[in-house]
N, C-alpha and C positions, 0 to 999 in steps of 0.2 A: 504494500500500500504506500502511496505516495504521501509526503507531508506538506507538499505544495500546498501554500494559501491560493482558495477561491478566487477568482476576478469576475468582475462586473462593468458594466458599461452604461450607466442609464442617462435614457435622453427625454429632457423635457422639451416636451413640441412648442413652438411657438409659431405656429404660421410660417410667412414666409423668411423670416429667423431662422429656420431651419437650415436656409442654404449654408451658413454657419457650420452646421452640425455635420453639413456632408463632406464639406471641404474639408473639418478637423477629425471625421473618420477614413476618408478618403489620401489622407498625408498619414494616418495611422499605418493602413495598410498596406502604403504602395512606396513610400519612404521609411517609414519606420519597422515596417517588420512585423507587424503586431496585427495580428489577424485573426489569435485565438480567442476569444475571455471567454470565461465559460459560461457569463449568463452577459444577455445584451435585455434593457427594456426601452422601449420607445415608446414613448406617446401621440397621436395626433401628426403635424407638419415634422416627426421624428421618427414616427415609424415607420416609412421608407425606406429611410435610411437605413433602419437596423435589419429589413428586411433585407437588401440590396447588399450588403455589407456582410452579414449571414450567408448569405448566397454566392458571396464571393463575385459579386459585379460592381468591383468597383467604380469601372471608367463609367459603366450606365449608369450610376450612381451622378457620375461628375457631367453628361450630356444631360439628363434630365434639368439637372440644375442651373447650370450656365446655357440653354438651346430651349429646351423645352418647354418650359414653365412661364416662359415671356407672350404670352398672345392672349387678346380679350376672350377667346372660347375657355377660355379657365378663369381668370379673372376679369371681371369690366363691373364698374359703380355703377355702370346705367342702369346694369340687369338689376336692377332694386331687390327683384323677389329669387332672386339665385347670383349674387353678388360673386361667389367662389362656387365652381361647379364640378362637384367633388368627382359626379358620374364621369366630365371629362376626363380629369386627372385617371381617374379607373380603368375607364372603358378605352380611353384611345393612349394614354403615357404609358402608364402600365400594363395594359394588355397587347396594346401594338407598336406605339415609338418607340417604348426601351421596355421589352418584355421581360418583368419577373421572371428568372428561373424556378419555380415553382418545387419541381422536385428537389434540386439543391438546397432551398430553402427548408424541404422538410426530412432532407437527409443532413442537416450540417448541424457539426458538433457542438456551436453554440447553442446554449437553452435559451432561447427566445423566448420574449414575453411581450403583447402589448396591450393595455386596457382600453376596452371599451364600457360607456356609460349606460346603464340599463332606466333607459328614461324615464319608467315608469315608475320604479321601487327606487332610482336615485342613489344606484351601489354599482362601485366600479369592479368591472369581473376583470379579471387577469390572463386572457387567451392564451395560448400556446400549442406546440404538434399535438398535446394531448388531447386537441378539442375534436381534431378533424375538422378544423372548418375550414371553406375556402381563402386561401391569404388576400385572393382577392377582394371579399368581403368584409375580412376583417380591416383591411384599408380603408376601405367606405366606410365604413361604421367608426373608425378611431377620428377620421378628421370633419366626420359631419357637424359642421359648426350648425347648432338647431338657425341661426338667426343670418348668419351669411350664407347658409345650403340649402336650409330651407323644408328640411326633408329628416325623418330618422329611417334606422334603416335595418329594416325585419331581419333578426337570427333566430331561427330554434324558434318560433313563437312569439319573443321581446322586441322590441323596437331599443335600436343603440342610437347612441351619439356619440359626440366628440370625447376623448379619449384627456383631454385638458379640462374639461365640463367639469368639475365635482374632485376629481383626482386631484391632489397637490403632492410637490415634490417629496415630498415624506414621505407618501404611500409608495410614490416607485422606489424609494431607498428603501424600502418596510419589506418590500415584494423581494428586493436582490438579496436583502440580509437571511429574509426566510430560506434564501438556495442556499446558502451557510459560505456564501462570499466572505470575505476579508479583505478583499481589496478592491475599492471601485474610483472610477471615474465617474466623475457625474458634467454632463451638458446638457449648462439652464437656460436655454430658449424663451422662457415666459419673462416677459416683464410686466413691470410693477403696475398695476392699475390705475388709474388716472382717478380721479372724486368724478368726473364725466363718468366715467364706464362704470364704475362702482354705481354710481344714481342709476342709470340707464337698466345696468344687472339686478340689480336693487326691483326694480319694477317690473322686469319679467320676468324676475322669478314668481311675482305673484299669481303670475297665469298658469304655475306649474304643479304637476301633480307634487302630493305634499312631500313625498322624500326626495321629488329634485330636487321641489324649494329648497330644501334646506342643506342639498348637498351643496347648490350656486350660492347660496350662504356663506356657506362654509368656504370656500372656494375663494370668494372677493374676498373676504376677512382674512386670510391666511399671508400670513410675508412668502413672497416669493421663493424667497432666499431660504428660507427657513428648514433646514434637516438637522437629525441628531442620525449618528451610528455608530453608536457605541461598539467596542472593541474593533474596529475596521479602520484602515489607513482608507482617507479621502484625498483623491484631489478635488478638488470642485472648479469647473469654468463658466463662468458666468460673463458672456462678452456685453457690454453693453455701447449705445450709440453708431449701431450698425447701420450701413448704407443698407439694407433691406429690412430699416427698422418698423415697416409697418405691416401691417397681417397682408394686408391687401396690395402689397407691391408687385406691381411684374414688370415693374423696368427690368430689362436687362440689364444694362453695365452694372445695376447697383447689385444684383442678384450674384453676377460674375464678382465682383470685387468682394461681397459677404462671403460668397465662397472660396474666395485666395486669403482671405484674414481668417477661417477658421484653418485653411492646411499652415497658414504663418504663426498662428497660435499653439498648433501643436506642434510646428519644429521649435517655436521658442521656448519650452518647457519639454527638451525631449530625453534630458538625461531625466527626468523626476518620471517620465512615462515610461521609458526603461525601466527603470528602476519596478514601478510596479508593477509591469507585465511578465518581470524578469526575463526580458529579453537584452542579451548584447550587442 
């Protein structure tokens, strides 16, 4: 038996913040060496990544994000009533411009995990290979934002949502610790709430059945920032004032340049990333 400490990798979604997360996994794998952890969690605009990353694609990983993701059929303000349209990102990113390797995905050594929100009861379930469900769906369902998608999105019976909805950063460090990790990296994509968005959230939650309410509660009240994980080495990254600092960007260059500061982020910190991958 091995006495190697556990690794983790958990990623908080944050929109299109996330191109952050792909460039700082995508300079893990393709410069750094580091391809194993043995648990990955993603959330929302993060579970891509971890799927793609899992699967070992990483350049699709990196065309998605700097090519892909730039055109009004996935984003545009004007679509009022489907502002980010997640079925795009599914039905034609994911399933045709940069196809998920599907079986890699659910033959690879990393223990994947990523949360989707059960709208109804307002409790974030923790998918993984063990569910059997399709990855493609579990994608739709982690980043369906109820209020820029428009839509939840039927599993097993339930209607999901966003995968950020109700979950906070604690619960994905709670989820890695329970695989009996010791060592994780964490990439925090959400930022901090504005008093705008907190009012706003504040009052649809009123519209919501009674245990979303109170997970979207919980959710706006919570510091972003905020984990414990006791006995475990952290790093924690948390970039902030990013050129794709908003949910709803698809400028290109900004989206390209978010993703060259997240691969610049992890070569500037890459002897402490060594270090906890124990890789030389």
């Amino acid at each position: 038996m091995s006495d190697r400490e556990l690794t983790a990798i958990v990623c908080s979604g944050g929109g299109m913040r996330s191109a952050h997360g792909a460039g700082f996994l995508y300079a893990l794998a393709t410069q750094l060496g580091i391809t194993r952890p043995d648990v990955m969690i993603g959330s929302s605009g993060d579970a891509g990544n971890v799927f793609y990353f899992s699967s070992g694609q990483y350049e699709g990983m990196k065309r998605i994000w700097r090519e892909l993701l730039s055109t009004p059929r996935f984003i545009s303000l004007l679509r009022f009533w489907r502002m980010m349209d997640i079925d795009y990102l599914v039905d034609i990113v994911f399933k045709e411009q940069e196809r998920l390797d599907t079986g890699a995905l659910n033959s690879s050594a990393i223990r994947w995990f990523v949360p989707i929100e059960d709208f109804d009861a307002g409790n974030a379930r923790y998918v993984s290979v063990k569910d059997a469900l399709d990855p493609f769906e579990i994608l739709r369902a982690t980043t369906a934002d109820p209020i820029i998608f428009g839509r939840k999105i039927p599993i097993a019976g339930k209607r999901y949502t966003d995968g950020e909805l109700g979950p906070v950063l604690q619960d994905h460090v709670t989820q890695a610790l329970r695989q009996g990790v010791k060592k994780i990296l964490v990439l925090n994509h959400t930022s901090p709430r504005t008093i705008v968005t907190r009012t706003i959230m504040r009052g649809y939650a009123t519209h919501l059945p009674h245990g979303m309410r109170d997970a979207v509660i919980r959710d706006i009240s919570t510091n972003v920032f905020a984990m414990k994980a006791p006995g475990a080495h952290v790093i924690a990254v948390a970039p902030q004032n990013l050129p794709a600092g908003k949910k709803l960007t698809r400028n290109r260059k900004k989206l390209q340049i978010t993703f060259d500061q997240g691969v610049q982020d992890a070569l500037s910190i890459e002897k402490d990333l060594r270090e906890l991958f124990s890789v030389s």
